[in-house]
N, C-alpha and C positions, 0 to 999 in steps of 0.2 A: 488533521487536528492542530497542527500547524498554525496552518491558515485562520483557525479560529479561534485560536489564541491572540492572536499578532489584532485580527478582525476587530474583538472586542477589547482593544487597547488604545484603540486609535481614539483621539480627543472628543473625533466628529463623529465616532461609529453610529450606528442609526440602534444599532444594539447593544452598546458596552457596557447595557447594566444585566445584562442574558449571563448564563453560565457558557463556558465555552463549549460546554457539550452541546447546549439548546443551538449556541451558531453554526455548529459542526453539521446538524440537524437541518439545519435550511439550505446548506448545500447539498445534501444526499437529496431531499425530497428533492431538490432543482437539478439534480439528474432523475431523479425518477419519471421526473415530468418530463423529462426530454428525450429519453433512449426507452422507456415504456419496459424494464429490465421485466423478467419473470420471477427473479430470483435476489438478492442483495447478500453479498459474501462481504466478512469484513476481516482482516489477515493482521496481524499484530509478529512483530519483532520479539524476541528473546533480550533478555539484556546483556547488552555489548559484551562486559566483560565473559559471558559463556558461549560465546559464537564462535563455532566451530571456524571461521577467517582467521581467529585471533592467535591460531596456531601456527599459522605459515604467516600472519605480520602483523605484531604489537601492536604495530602505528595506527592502524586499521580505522576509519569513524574517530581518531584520533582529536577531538577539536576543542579540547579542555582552551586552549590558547588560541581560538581563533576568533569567537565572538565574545562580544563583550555586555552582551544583555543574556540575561538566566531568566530561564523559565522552568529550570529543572523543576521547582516545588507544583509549580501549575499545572504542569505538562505529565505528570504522576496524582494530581488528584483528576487530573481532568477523563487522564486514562481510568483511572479505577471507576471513576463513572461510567465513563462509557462499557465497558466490558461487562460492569455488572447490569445496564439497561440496555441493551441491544439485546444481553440472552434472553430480553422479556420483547422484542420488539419484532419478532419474525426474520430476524437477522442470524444465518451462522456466522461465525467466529472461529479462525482457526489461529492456533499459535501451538508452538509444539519446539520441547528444550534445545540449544546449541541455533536454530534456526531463523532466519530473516524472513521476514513479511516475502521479500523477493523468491526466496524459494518455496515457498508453500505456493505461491501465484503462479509460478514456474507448472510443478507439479499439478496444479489446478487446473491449468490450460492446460496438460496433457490428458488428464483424466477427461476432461469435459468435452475435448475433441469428436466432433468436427462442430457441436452448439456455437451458436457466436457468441463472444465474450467481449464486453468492452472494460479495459483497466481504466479507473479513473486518477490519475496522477501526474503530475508535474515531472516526476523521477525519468531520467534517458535512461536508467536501468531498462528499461519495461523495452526498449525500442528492439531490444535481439528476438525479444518473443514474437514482438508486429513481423520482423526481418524473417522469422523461422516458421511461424503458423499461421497461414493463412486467416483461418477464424479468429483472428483476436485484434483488435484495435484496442486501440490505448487514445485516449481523452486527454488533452492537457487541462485544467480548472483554470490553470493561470491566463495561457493565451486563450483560453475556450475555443479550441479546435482540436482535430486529430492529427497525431504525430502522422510525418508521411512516412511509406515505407524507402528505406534504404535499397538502393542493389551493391551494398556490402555489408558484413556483419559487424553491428556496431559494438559487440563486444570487443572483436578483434582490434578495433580502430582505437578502444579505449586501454585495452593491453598494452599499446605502444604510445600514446599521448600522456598516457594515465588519467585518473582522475577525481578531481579536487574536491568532487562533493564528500566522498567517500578518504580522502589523503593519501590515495593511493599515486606516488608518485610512477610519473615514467620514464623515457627516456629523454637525455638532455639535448635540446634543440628539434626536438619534436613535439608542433602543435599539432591541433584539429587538421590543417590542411594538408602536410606532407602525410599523418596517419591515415586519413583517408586515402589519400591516393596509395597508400602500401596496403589499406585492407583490400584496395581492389584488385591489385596486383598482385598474386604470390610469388611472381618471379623477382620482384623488385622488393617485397618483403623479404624474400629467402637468401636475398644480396646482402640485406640491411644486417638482418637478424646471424648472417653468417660472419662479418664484422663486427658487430658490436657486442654480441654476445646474445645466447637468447634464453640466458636465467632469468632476470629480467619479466621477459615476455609469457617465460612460462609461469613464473609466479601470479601473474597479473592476471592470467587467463584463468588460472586457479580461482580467484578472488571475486572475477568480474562475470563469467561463462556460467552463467544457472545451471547449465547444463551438464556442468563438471562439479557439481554441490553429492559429495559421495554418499547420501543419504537419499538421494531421488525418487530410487524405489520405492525405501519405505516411507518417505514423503505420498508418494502419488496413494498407497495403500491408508496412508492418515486423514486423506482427505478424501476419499471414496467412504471413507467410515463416519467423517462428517455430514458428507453430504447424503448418506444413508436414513440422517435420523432429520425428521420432520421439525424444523421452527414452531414455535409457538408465537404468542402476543399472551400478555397478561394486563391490562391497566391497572387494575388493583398494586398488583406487586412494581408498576411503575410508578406509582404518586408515593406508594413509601421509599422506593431506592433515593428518589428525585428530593422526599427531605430528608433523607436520612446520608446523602452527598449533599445537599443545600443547592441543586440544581437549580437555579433562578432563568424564570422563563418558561421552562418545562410543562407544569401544570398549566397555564393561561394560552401557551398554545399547541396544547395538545391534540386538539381537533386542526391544526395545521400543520403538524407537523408528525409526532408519534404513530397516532392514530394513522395516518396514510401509510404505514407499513405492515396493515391486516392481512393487506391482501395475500402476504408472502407467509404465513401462516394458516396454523388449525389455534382455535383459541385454545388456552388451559381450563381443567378444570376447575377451576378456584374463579375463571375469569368473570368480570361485573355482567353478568345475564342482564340486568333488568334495564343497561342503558342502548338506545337505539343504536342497530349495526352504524358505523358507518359506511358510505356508498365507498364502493373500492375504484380505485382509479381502472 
């Protein structure tokens, strides 16, 4: 969402008179096109200040003072678009109180084991689940390749570096490279961590370790209950969301866009019968 925000800002964008959702919209179909998915899940954040992180460190996603372009007001209509026209688009949606997109995806790759799952995201969060489950690859959009897998766990690595996407600081005069070489060694970690103190590391691990998210269970039972109930598609009920958010782009190309997410659906009852299916990919 990000991404298509920033997309349709740019002077030269080929689209920056679209809504951000419609661009958001041409990169999912161009993964649809490219990994042939069965399925499209789509995982939304809690807001910050109720994330169960923000109990063990204030600072947490902390970046009121780091950047200096706001997109807060965009980035809140552009979501409430999206959320309310994906539940018409044969797309689930999971989001569920105190919890990060991260841990629902977490608990989703657990559920869904051994199916292959591909995560599409920029985020090095995702790299411990590539490192832990075999069936899951993670997609970079940015580089357009897949992360490779580690033979150490990149949680571990980011416990002891910390790190800056998230303001999670770590320890002082430990980058990327000396953390690496400790996540692979636990004898040379257990040296580290035995001098410097390992509050620290255990906090970090807390914050950063999906794995240790103390809701997991009933995480992985929220999303088995999702993924229980069948998607739909509606067009009707999408050309009014689309003016009734002022979606621009939306309607004109909805046979390129919308519309190619039928296949992952049963229609509704309400849905437009009398125009031609269209051909599913």
């Amino acid at each position: 969402m990000y991404r298509a925000i920033f997309a349709g800002r740019k002077p030269q964008a080929k689209f920056r008179h679209q809504h951000p959702f419609t661009i958001m919209l041409r990169f999912m179909v161009g993964w649809i096109d490219k990994f042939k998915p069965q399925s499209v899940n789509v995982f939304w954040d809690a807001k910050r200040s109720t994330l169960w992180r923000m109990k063990i460190f204030e600072g947490y996603k902390d970046k009121s003072d780091k950047y200096t372009i706001d997109i807060k007001d965009e980035l809140i209509s552009t979501q409430l678009a999206a959320k309310a026209m994906l539940g018409h688009m044969g797309c689930r949606q999971f989001s569920k109180a105190n919890m990060e997109a991260d841990d629902l995806i977490y608990a989703a790759c657990k559920v869904l084991a051994p199916a292959p799952i591909i995560i599409c995201s920029s985020d090095s969060d995702y790299h411990q689940i590539v490192f832990r489950m075999s069936h899951v690859r993670c997609f970079d959009p940015m580089k357009e390749c897949f992360s490779q897998q580690t033979n150490y766990d990149p949680a571990i690595q980011k416990a002891l570096c910390g790190d800056t996407s998230d303001m999670i600081n770590g320890y002082a005069g430990i980058g990327p490279v000396k953390s690496t070489a400790m996540a692979k060694s636990s004898k040379d970690r257990a040296v580290f961590l035995a001098r410097e103190g390992i509050q620290l590391f255990v906090r970090n691990m807390l914050l950063i370790d999906l794995s240790l998210c103390p809701d997991l269970l009933k995480n992985q039972l929220y999303v088995q209950r999702i993924l229980d109930a069948e998607p739909t598609f509606n067009k009707n009920e999408l050309f009014d969301l689309a003016r009734k958010y002022k979606v621009g782009g939306f309607v004109t190309e909805y046979n390129n866009l919308a519309a190619r997410f039928k296949q992952f659906a049963q229609p509704e009852a309400d849905d437009d019968k009398d125009s031609k299916p269209d051909r599913k990919i």
